[in-house]
C-alpha positions as CSV (number, residue, x, y, z in Angstrom):
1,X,19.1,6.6,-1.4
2,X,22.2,8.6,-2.4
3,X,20.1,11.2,-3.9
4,X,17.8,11.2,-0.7
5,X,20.7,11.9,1.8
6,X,23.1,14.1,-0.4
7,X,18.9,16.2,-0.4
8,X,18.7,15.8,3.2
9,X,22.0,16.4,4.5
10,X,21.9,20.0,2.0
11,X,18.3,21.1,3.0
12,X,19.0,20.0,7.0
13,X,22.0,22.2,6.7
14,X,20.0,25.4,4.4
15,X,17.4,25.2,7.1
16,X,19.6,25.8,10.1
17,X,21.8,28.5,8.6
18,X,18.3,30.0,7.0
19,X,16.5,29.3,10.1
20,X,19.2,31.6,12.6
21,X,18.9,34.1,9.8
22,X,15.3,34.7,9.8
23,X,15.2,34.4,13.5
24,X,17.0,37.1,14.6
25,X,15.5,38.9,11.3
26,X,11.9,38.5,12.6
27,X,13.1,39.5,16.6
28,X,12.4,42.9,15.8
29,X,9.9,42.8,12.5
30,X,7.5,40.2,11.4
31,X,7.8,36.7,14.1
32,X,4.2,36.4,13.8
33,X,3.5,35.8,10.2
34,X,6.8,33.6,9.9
35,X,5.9,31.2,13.3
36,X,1.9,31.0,10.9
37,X,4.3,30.3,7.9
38,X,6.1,27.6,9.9
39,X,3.1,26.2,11.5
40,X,1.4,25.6,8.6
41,X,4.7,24.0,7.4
42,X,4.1,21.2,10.2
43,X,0.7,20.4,9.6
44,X,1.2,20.4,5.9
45,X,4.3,17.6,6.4
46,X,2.0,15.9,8.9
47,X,-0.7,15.9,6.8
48,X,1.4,14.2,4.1
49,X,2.6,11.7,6.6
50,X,-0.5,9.5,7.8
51,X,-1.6,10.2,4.5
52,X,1.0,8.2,3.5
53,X,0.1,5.7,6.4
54,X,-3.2,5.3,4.5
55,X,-1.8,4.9,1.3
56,X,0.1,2.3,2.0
57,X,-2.9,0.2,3.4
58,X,-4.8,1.4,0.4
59,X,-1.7,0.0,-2.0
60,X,-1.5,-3.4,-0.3
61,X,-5.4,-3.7,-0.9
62,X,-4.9,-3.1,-4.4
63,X,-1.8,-5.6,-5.2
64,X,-4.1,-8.2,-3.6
65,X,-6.6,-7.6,-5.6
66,X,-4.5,-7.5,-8.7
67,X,-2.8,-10.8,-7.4
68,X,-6.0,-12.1,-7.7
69,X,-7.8,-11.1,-11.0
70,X,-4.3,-11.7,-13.1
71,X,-4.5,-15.6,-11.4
72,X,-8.3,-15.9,-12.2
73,X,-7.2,-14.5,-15.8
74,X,-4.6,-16.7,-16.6
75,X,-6.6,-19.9,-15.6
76,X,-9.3,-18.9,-17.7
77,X,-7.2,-18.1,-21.1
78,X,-5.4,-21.3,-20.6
79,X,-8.6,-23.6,-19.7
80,X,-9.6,-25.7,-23.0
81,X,-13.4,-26.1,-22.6
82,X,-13.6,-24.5,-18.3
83,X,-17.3,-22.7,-18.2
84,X,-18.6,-26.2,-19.7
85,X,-16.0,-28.8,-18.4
86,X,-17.5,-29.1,-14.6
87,X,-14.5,-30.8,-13.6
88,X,-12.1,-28.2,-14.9
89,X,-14.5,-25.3,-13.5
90,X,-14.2,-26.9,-9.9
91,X,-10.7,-27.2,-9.6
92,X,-10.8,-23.7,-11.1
93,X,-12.8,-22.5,-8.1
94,X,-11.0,-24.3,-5.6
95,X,-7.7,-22.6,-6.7
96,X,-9.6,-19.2,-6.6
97,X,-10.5,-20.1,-2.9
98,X,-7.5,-21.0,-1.7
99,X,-5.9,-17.3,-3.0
100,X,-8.7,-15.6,-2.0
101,X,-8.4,-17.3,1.5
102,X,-4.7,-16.2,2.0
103,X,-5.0,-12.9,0.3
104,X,-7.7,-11.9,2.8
105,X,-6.0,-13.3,5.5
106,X,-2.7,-10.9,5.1
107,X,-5.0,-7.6,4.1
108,X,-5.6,-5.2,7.0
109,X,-9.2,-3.8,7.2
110,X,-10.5,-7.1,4.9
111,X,-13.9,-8.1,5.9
112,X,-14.7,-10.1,2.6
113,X,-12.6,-11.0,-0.7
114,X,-14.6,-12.5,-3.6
115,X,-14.7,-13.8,-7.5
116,X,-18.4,-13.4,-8.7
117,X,-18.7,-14.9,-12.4
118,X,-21.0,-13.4,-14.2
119,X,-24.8,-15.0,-14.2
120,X,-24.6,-15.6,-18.3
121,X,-21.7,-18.0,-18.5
122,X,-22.7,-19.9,-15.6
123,X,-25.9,-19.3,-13.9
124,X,-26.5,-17.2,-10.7
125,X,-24.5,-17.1,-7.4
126,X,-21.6,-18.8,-8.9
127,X,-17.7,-17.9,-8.0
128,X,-16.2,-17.5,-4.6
129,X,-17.2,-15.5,-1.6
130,X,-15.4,-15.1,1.7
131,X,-16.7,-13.2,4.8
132,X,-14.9,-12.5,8.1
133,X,-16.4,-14.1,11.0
134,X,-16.5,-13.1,14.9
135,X,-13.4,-15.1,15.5
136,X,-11.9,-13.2,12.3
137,X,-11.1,-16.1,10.1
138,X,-13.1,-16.1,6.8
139,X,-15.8,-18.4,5.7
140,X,-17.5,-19.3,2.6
141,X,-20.3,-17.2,2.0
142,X,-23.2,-17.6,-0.3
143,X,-23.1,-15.6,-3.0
144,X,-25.7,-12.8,-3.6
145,X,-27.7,-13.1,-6.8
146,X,-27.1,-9.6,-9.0
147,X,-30.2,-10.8,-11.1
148,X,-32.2,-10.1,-7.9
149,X,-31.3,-6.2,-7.6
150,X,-31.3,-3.0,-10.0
151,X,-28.2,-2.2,-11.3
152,X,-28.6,1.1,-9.8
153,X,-28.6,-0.5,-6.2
154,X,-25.8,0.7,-4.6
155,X,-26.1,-1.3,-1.2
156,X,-26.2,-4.4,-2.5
157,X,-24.7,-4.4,-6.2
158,X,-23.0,-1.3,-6.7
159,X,-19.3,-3.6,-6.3
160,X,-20.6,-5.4,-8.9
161,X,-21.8,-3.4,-11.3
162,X,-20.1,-0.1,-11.4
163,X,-16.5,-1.5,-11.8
164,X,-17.9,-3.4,-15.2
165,X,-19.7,-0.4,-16.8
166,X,-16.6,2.0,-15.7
167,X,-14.4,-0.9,-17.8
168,X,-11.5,-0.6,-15.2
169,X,-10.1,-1.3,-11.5
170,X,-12.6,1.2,-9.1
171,X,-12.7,2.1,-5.6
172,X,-16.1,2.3,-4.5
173,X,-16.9,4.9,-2.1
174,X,-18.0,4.3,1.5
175,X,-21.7,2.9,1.8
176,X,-23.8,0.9,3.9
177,X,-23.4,-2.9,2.2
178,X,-26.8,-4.4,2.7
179,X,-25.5,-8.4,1.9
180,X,-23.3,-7.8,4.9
181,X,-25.1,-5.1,7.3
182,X,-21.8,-2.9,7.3
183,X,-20.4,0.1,6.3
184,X,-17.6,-0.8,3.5
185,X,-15.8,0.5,1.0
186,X,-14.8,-1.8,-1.9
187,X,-12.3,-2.4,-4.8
188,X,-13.0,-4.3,-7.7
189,X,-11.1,-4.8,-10.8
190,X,-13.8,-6.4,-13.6
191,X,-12.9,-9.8,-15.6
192,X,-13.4,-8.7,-19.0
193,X,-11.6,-10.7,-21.6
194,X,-12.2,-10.2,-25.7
195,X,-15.0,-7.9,-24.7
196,X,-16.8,-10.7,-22.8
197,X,-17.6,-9.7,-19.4
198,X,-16.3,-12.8,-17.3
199,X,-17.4,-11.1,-14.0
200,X,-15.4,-9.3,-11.3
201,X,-13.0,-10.0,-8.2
202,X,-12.9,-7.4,-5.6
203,X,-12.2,-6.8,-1.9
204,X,-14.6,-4.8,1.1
205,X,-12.6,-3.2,3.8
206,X,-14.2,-2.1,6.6
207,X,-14.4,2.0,6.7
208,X,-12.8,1.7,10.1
209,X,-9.3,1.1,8.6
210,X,-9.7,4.7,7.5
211,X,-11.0,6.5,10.1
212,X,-9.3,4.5,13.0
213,X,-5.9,6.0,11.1
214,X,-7.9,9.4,11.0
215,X,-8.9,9.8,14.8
216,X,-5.4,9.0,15.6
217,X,-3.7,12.3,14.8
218,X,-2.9,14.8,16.7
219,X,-1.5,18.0,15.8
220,X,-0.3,21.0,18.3
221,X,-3.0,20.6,21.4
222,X,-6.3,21.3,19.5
223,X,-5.9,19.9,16.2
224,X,-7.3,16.9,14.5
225,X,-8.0,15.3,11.6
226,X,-11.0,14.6,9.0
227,X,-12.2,12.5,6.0
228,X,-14.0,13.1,3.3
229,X,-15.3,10.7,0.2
230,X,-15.0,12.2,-3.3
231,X,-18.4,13.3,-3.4
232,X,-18.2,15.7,-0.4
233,X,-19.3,13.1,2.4
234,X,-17.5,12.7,5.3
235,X,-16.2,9.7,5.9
236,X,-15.0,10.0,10.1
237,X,-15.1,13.4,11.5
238,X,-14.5,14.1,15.2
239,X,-17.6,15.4,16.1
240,X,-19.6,12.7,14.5
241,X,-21.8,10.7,17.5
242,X,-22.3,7.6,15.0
243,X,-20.3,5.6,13.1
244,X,-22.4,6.6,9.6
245,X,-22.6,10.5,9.4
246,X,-26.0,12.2,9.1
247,X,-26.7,13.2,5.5
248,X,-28.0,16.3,7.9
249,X,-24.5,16.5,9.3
250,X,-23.0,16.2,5.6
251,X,-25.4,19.0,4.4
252,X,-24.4,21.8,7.1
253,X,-21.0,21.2,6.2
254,X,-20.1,21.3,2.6
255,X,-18.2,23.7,2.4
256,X,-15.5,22.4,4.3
257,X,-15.3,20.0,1.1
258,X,-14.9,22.6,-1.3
259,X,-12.3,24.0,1.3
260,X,-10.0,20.9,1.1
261,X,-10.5,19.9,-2.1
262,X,-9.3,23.8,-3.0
263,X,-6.2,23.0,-0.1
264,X,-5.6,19.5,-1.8
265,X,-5.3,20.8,-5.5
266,X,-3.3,24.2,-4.4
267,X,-0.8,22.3,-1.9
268,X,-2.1,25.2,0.3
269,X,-3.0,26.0,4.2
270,X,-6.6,27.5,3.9
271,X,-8.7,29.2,6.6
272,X,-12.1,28.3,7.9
273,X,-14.6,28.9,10.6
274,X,-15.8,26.0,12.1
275,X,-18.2,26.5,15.5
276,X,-17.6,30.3,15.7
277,X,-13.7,29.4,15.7
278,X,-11.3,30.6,13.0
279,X,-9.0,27.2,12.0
280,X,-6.3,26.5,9.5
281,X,-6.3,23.6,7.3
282,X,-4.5,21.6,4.4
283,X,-5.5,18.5,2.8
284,X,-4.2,15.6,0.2
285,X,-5.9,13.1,-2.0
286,X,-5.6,9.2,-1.0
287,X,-5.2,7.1,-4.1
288,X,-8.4,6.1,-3.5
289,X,-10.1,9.6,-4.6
290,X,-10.7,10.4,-0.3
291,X,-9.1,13.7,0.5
292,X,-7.5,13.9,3.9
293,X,-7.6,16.7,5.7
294,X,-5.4,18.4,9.0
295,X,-6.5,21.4,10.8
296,X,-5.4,23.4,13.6
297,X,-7.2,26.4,15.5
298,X,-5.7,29.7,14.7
299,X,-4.7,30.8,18.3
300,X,-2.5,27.8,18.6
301,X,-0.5,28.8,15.7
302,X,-0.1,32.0,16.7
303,X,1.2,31.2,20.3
304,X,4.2,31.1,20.5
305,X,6.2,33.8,22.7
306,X,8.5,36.0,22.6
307,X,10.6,34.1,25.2
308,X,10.6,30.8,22.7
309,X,12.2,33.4,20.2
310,X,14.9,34.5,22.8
311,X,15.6,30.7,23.5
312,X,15.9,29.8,20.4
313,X,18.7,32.1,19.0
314,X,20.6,31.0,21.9
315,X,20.6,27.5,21.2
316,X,21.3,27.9,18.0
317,X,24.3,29.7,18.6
318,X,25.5,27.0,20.9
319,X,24.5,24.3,18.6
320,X,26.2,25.9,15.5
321,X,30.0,25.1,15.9
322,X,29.2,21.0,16.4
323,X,26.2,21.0,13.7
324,X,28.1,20.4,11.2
325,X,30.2,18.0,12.3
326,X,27.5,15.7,13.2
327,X,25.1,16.2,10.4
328,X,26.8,14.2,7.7
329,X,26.7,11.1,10.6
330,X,23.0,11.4,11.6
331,X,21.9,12.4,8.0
332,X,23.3,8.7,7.2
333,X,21.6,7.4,9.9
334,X,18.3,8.7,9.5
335,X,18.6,7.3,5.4
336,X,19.3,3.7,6.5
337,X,16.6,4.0,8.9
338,X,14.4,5.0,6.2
339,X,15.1,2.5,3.6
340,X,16.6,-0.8,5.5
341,X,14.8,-3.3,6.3
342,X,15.7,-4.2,9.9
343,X,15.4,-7.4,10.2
344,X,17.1,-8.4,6.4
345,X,19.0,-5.5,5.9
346,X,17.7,-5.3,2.3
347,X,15.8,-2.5,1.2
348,X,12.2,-2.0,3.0
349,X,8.9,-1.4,1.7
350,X,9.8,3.1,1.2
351,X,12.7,1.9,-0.7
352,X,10.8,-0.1,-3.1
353,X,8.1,2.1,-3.8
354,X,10.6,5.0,-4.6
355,X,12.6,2.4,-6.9
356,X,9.6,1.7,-9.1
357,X,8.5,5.8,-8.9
358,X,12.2,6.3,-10.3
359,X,11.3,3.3,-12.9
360,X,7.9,5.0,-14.0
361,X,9.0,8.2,-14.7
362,X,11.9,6.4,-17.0
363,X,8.7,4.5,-18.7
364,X,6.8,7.8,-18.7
365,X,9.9,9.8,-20.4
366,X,9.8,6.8,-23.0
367,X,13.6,6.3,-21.8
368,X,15.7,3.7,-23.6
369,X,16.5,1.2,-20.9
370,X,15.6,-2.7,-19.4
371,X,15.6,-4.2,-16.7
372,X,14.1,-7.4,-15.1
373,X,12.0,-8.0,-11.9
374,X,12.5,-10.9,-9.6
375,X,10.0,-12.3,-6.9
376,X,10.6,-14.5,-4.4
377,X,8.5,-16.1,-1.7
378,X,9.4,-18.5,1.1
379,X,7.0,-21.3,0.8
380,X,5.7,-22.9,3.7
381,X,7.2,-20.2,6.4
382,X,3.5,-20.2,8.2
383,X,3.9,-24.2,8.9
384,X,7.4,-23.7,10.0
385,X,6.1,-20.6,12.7
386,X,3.4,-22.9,13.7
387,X,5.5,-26.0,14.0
388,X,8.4,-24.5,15.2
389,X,7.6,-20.8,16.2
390,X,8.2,-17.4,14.7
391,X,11.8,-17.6,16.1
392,X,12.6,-20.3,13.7
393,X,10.5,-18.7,10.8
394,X,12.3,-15.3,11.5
395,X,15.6,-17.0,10.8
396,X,14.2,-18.8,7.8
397,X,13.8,-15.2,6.8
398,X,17.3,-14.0,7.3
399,X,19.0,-17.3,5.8
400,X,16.9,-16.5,2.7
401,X,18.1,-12.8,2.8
402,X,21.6,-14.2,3.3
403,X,21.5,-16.0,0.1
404,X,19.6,-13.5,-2.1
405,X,23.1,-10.9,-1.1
406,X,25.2,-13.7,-1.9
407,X,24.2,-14.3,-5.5
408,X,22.2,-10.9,-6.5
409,X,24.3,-8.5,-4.1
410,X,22.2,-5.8,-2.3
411,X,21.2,-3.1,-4.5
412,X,17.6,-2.8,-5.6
413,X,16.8,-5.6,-3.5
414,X,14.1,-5.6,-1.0
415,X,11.5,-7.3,1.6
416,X,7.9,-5.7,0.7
417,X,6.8,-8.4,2.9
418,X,6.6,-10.9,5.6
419,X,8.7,-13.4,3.4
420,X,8.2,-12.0,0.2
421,X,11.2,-10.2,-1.5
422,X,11.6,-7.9,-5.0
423,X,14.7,-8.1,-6.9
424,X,14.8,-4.9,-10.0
425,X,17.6,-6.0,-12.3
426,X,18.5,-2.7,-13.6
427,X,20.4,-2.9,-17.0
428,X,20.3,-6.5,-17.1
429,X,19.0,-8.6,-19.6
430,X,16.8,-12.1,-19.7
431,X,20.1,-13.9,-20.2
432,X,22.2,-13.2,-17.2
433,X,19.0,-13.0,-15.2
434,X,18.1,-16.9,-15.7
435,X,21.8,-17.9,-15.3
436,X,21.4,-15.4,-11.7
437,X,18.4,-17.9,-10.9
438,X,20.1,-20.9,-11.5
439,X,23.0,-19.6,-9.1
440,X,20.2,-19.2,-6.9
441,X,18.5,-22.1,-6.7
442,X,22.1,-23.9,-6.4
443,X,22.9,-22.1,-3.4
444,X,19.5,-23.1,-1.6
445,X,20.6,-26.9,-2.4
446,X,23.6,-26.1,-0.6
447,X,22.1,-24.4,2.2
448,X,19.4,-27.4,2.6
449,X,22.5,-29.7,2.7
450,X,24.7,-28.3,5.1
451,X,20.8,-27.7,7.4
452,X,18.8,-30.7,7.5
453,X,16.7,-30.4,9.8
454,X,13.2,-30.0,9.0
455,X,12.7,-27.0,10.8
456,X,15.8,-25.1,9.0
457,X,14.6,-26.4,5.4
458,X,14.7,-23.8,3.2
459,X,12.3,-23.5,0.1
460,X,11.9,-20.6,-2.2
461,X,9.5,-19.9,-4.9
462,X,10.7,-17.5,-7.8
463,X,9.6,-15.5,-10.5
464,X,11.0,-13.7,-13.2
465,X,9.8,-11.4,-15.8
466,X,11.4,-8.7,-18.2
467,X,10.1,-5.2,-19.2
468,X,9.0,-5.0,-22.8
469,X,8.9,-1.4,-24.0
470,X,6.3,-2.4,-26.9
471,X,3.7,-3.9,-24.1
472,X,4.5,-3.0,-20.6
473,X,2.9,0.8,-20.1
474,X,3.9,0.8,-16.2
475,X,6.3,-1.1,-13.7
476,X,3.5,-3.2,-12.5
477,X,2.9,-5.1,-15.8
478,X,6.2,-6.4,-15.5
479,X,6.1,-7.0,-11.4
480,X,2.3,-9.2,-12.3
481,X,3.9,-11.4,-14.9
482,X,7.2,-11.9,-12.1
483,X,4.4,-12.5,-9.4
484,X,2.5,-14.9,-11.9
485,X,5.3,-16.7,-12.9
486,X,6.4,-17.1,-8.6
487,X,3.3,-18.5,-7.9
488,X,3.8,-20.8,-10.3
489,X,7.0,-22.1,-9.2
490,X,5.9,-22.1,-5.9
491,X,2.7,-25.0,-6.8
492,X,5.6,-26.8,-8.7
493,X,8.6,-26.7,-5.8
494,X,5.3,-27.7,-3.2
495,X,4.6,-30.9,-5.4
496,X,7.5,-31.8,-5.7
497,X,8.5,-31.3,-2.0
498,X,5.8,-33.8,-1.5
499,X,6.6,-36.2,-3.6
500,X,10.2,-36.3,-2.2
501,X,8.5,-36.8,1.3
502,X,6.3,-39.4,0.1
């Protein structure tokens, strides 16, 4: 965050002083090319910006999934005798459900989660299949039968078997699912434990997640936005009259793939002609493998006057002598508003994901360092919301926030969700971290006495885990073991809880 406003608060500051420079420069020598240099500045930052937006969805979709195939792994390693012990297989699946069930319930765009087993350890159609319904909960499904298709059917076995010969976590790119009559696109991590393929677990998101957040942006008066899959197809494009693009449509327009995908690997503005109008565009990769493009007419850029030149020397000169006072102020501002959280005042979601960037570059570099992740979940908060309302569960929230400062303080703390919260122990060892949770706990037995009224009851399930330089190749080894380990605690603290109310 430091490092964030000490950058801001110097470029904001270089960019005014260069900015009046160049402007009264250009009044009499080049303001064309440098208003084209600035414009494609903005569409290159705005670009980056809802591709961000998408990212972000894209990220949630894969910690779900993730969530879900470490669960389904760890029950299956610790299970005695599970593929032949019925009894232990169904409570097996039941648990699977009940995941699957919440995980597709908090994932935007989710039209169907599921845990297919693979047809030689237990026959066909067995696992766990949930589809969104017209009143958008999600319903048991039967499950299709692979047995039934070639493996080379994409529409209705593709999420099943090109994630298990690619031997990794794959996104899938858009096609027409013909088990569920809609355009998807999937992600699927495989099952596949000694070299035994157990089967896979995966989630289909509608393709309107992505080009609902496409059509939305607007840049300047004329421009837009467009998406393409991996392979050159596009994905939502303004002109499209359907929902699925032509492969006609596709066809008369590939080289505006091999324009953004030159735009996307340069970090460059590139020109095109699209009908019989000259157009600027840039474009990034999602973390899917989607590239996202921007682009702007030509004339647009280049229309700004002479008069917006003339105004703007003036205000700069007026604005000079208090910039600098104020800077340092609103440069502070605009950092808290970036990172906090506004309802916890911990760290928010942008926080946390440049925390573990700074961690995997330290990995990366093979740096000599530990630390230990912490997760933390309010159990029950949906009953208390329901019972109570959200007023109540929002100060269930806070309280817990409160109590997390008190023992951990709030550095490298943070809400990533609606009541789930990420402590990174930087520099601190297994040790002091347990003693940190037994502080912890303490404090939420004091809390419960001092509130005990049922709609102020506080319960918190936590995880722990430390990085292993030996094992852990990324951040998110360590942050599965912590999440494993809090779900864990939270089946325990709910047993328990009922037991005490029985």
């Amino acid at each position: 965050m430091k490092v964030l406003q000490k950058k801001i608060l110097i470029l904001v500051i270089s960019s005014v002083l260069i900015s009046a420079l160049v402007v009264i420069v250009i009044a009499f020598s080049n303001f064309n090319r440098i208003v084209e240099s600035n414009s494609g500045q903005i569409i290159q930052l705005m670009c980056s910006e809802k591709r961000q937006v998408i990212d972000e969805k894209l990220l949630n979709i894969e910690q779900g999934v993730y969530t879900l195939y470490h669960f389904a792994a760890n029950q299956i390693n610790e299970a005695d005798n599970l593929w032949q012990d019925e009894e232990q297989y169904e409570e097996h699946i039941s648990r699977m459900k009940a995941l699957i069930e919440t995980t597709a319930r908090y994932t935007d765009g989710a039209v169907s989660v599921y845990y297919r087993i693979d047809s030689d350890i237990k026959g066909a159609k067995q696992g766990v299949w949930l589809v969104q319904n017209e009143n958008g909960d999600f319903a048991e499904h039967e499950m299709t039968d692979v047995s039934l298709y070639d493996k080379d059917d994409i529409e209705h076995v593709g999420w099943y078997y090109i994630p298990i010969a690619n031997g990794k976590e794959t996104w899938i790119n858009p096609y027409y699912n013909q088990n569920m009559s809609e355009e998807i696109i999937s992600y699927v991590i495989p099952i596949i434990l000694d070299d035994r393929v157990i089967g896979v677990v995966g989630m289909d998101i509608a393709t309107s997640l992505l080009y609902e957040n496409t059509k939305n942006v607007t840049v300047y008066n004329t421009g837009y936005a467009f998406l393409m899959d991996n392979e050159g197809n596009f994905v939502y494009h303004p002109e499209m009259k359907e929902t699925v693009i032509t492969a006609d449509f596709n066809s008369q327009h590939t080289y505006l793939y091999d324009k953004s995908l030159l735009s996307a690997e340069k970090q460059s503005v590139e020109s095109y002609r699209w009908n019989n109008t000259d157009k600027k565009m840039t474009a990034q990769k999602l973390r899917n493998g989607m590239i996202f493009t921007v682009c702007v007419t030509e004339q647009e850029l280049k229309s700004p006057q002479q008069k917006m030149l003339t105004d703007s020397i003036l205000v700069i000169v007026l604005i000079m002598s208090v910039f600098f006072v104020v800077t340092v102020y609103i440069t502070k501002a605009i950092v808290g508003l970036i990172y906090t959280d506004v309802m916890t005042r911990l760290g928010n979601k942008t926080a946390y994901t440049e925390c573990i960037d700074a961690i995997y570059k330290r990995i990366i570099n093979k740096e000599k360092f530990n630390f230990v992740v912490v997760v933390i979940d309010i159990n029950d908060l949906k009953k208390v919301n329901d019972t109570y309302g959200h007023e109540y569960g929002d100060k269930l929230i806070q309280n817990g926030a409160t109590i997390l400062k008190k023992v951990w303080g709030s550095d490298f703390m943070y809400r990533v969700g609606g009541d789930e919260f990420v402590i990174i122990c930087l520099g601190m060892d297994k040790g002091n971290a347990e003693k940190k949770i037994v502080l912890f706990e303490k404090s939420i037995e004091d809390y419960n006495r001092q509130n005990n009224g049922k709609e102020s009851y506080l319960q918190m399930a936590i995880g722990m885990a430390t990085y292993n330089p030996e094992t852990d190749k990324e951040y998110m080894d360590v942050f599965r073991r912590a999440d494993s380990a809090m779900y864990e605690d939270k089946k325990q603290k709910k047993q328990q809880r009922q037991v005490k109310l029985i």
